[in-house]
C-alpha positions in Angstrom: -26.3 -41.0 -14.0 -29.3 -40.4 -16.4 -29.9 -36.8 -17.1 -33.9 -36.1 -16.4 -34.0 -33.2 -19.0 -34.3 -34.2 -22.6 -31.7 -32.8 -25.5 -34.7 -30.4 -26.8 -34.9 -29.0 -22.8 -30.7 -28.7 -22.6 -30.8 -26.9 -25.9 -32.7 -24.6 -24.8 -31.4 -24.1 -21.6 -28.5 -23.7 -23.4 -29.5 -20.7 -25.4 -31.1 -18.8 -22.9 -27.9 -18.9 -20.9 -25.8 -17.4 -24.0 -28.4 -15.1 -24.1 -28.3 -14.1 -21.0 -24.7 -13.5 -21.2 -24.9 -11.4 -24.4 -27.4 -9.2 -21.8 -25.1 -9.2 -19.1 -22.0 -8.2 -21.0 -24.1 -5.5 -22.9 -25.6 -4.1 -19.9 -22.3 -4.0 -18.5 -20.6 -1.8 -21.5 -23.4 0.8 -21.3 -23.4 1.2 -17.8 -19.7 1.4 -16.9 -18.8 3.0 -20.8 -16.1 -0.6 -20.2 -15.6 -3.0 -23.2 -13.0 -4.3 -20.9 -13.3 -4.4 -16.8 -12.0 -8.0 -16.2 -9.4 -9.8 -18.0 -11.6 -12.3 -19.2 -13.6 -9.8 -21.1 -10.5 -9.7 -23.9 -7.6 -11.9 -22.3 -5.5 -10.8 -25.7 -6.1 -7.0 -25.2 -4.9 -7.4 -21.8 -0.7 -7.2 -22.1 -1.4 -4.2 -24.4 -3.9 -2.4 -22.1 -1.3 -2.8 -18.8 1.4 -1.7 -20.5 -0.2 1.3 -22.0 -1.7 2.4 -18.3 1.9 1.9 -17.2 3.1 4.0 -19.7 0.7 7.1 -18.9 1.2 6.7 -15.6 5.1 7.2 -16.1 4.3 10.0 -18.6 2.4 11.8 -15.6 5.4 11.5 -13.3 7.5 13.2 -15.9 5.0 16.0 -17.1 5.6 16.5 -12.3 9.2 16.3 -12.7 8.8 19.1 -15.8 6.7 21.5 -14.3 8.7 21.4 -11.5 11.9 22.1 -13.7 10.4 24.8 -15.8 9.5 26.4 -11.9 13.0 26.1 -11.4 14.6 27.9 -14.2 11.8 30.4 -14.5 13.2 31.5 -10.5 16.8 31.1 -12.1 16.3 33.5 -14.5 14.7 35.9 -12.7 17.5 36.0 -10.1 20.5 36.3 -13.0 18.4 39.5 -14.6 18.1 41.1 -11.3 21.7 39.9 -10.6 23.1 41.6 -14.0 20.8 45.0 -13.0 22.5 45.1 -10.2 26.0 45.1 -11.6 25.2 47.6 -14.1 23.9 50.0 -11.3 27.3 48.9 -9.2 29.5 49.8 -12.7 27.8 53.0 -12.6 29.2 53.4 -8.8 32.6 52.4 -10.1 32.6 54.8 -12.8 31.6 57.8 -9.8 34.2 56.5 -7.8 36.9 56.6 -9.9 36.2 60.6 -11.0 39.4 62.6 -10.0 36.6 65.2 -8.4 34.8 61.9 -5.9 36.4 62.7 -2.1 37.1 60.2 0.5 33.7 60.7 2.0 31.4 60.3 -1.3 33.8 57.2 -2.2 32.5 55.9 1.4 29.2 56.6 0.8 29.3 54.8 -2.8 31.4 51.6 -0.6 28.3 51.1 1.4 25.9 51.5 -1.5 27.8 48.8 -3.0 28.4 46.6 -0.2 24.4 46.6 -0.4 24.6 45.2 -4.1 26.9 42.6 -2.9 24.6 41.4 -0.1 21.8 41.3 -2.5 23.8 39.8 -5.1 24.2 36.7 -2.3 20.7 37.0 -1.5 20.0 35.7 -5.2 22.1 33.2 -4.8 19.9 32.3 -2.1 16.9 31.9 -4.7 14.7 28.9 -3.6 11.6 26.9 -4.7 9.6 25.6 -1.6 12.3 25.3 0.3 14.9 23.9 -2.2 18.2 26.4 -2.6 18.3 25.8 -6.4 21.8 26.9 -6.9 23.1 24.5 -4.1 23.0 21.6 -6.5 23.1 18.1 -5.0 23.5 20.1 -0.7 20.0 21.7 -1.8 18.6 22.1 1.6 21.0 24.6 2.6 22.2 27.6 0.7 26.1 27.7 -0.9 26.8 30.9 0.3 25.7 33.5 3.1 26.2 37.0 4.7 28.2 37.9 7.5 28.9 41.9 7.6 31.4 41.6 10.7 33.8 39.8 8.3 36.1 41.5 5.5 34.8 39.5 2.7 30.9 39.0 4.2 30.5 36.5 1.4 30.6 33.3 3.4 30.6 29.7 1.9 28.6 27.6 3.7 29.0 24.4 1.5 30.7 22.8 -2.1 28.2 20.9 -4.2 28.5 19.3 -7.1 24.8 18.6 -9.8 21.9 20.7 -9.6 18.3 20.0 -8.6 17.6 19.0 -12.1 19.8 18.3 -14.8 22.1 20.7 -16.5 21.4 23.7 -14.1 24.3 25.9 -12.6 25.7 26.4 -9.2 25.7 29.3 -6.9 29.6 29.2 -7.3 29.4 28.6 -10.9 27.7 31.8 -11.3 28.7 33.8 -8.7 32.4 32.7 -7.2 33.6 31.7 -10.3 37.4 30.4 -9.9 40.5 29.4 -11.7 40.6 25.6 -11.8 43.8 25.9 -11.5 44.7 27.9 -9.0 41.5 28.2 -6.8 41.7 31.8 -6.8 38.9 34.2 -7.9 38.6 34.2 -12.0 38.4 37.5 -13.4 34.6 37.3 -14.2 34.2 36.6 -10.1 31.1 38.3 -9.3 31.5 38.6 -5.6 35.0 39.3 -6.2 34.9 42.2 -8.4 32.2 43.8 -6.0 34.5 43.1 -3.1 37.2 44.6 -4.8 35.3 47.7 -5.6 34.2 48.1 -1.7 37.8 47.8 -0.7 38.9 50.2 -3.3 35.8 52.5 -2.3 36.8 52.8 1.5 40.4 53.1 1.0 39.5 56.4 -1.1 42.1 54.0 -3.9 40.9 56.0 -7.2 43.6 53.5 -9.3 41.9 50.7 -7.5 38.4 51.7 -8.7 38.9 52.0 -12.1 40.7 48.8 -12.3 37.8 47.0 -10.7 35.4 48.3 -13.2 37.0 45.8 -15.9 36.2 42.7 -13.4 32.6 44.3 -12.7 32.3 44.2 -16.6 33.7 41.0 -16.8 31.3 39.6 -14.1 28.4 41.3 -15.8 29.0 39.3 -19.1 29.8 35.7 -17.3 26.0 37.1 -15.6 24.6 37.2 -18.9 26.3 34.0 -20.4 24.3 32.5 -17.4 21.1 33.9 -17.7 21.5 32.6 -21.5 22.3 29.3 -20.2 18.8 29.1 -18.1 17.0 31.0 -21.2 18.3 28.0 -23.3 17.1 25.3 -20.6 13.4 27.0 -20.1 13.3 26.0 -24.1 14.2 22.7 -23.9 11.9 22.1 -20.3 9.6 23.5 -22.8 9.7 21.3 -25.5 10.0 18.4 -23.6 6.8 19.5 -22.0 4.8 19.9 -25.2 6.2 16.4 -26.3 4.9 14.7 -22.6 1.4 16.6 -23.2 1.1 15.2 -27.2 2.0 11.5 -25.8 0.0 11.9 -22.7 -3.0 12.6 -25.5 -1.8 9.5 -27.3 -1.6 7.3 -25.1 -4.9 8.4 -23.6 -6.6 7.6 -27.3 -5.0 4.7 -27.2 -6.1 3.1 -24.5 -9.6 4.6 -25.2 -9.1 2.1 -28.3 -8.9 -0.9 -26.1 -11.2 -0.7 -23.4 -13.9 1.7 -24.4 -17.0 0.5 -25.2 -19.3 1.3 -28.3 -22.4 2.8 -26.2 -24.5 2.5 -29.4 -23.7 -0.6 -30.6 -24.1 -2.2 -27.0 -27.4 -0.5 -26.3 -28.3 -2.2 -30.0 -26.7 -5.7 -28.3 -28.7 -5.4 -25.1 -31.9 -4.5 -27.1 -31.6 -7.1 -29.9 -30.6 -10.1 -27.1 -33.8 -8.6 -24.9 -35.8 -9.2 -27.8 -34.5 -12.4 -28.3 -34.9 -13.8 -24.5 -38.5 -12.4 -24.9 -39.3 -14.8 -28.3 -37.6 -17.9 -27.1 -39.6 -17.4 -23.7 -42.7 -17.3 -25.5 -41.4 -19.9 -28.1 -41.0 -22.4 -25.2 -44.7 -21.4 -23.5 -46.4 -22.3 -27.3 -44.5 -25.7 -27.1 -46.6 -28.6 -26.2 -45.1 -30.6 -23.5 -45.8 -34.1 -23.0 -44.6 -36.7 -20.1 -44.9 -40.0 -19.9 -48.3 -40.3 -18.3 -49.4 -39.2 -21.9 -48.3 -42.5 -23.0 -49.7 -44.9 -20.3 -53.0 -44.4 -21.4 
């Protein structure tokens, strides 16, 4: 098959196609801000571009996961301070109680004050975030321990759990029911123990008893504080780890503004210059003269 258009016609067919392109691709850049939209655009950039976007978009998932951890320990933190406030004011009770002038009655009256501080010592240990106990570890939906003022310890377990809602974070029993490993009974830092023990002693008018429970409330009150340390310590490091997400979060972000954003001023240059140029070989071609072959027959 014979081609009817002549190599000078193709060539210049030819050129205003490229052209055309170079105005296409340029108009593109400027209107989308793009140097990339396709993979054909730059089939080498491509790997690098995908596996940056993949990247950020696990970056994003963590910075989630860290807010949602810092959430957690801030509500952790703020239950073990009001938890140690609350065995200072039930030391102070102790130290009443265990006055040779306290009576029977005021010692009862002290029991019930302190029976309160218990129940709101297992209220903390209640402490949620939307919905999630976060001292019930890996049972989270429930909480580890409840009320129940009919029995003679009201401190109930509901559950055992084992982890923590995120990593490195404490148990209600950890905290609060603290026990001897090997024997299963209360330790001596036992927070619901030693307030138990103080209730007992308080009721039974047990003067011995109360000042002996005054070394576990003290006990308690520094295994408190050890705790609240712990969650202090973890805030730092959520905190950290936070800063480092946001830093590469910004890196990768420049980084993939390397690859795929366009220069607006050089491609509104582009599109100008390869305007001008369609413009000159159109009027290039017009100016041409164009001869067929009934110039030759004479």
């Amino acid at each position: 098959m014979i081609s009817s258009i002549d190599p000078q016609s193709a060539i210049f067919l030819n050129g205003i196609n490229q052209i055309e392109n170079n105005i296409a691709q340029a108009s593109n850049q400027v209107s989308s801000g793009l140097s990339i939209t396709v993979p054909s655009d730059s089939p080498d950039q491509i790997g690098t571009l995908l596996q940056l976007r993949a990247n950020q978009l696990h970056n994003t998932q963590v910075q989630g996961n860290l807010t949602l951890a810092q959430t957690n320990a801030q509500a952790a933190d703020d239950a073990l301070s009001s938890s140690i406030q609350l065995m200072d004011t039930a030391t102070t009770l102790a130290t009443q109680g265990a006055t040779a002038t306290s009576t029977a009655t005021s010692r009862a009256a002290l029991a019930e004050q302190v029976q309160s501080i218990l129940q709101q010592m297992v209220s903390n240990s209640q402490t949620n975030v939307q919905g999630v106990f976060i001292f019930s570890g890996d049972q989270a939906l429930t909480p580890q321990y409840t009320w129940d003022s009919t029995q003679a310890n009201p401190v109930v377990t509901q559950q055992t759990s084992a982890g923590g809602t995120f990593p490195a974070s404490l148990t209600a029993q950890q905290i609060f029911d603290d026990q001897d490993p090997t024997t299963g009974a209360p330790a001596t830092d036992n927070v619901f123990n030693a307030l138990n023990t103080l209730v007992t002693a308080l009721n039974n008018n047990d003067q011995t008893g109360i000042a002996n429970s005054v070394s576990l409330l003290q006990a308690a009150s520094v295994h408190l504080n050890t705790s609240e340390t712990f969650y202090g310590n973890l805030e730092g490091q959520i905190q950290s780890a936070s800063t480092y997400a946001s830093n590469y979060n910004t890196q990768l972000a420049t980084e993939i503004s390397n690859i795929q954003d366009a220069d607006i001023p050089t491609a509104a240059s582009e599109l100008t210059e390869a305007n001008t140029q369609l413009q000159a070989a159109m009027q290039m071609e017009g100016q041409l003269p164009h001869s067929t072959l009934f110039n030759y027959l004479g």
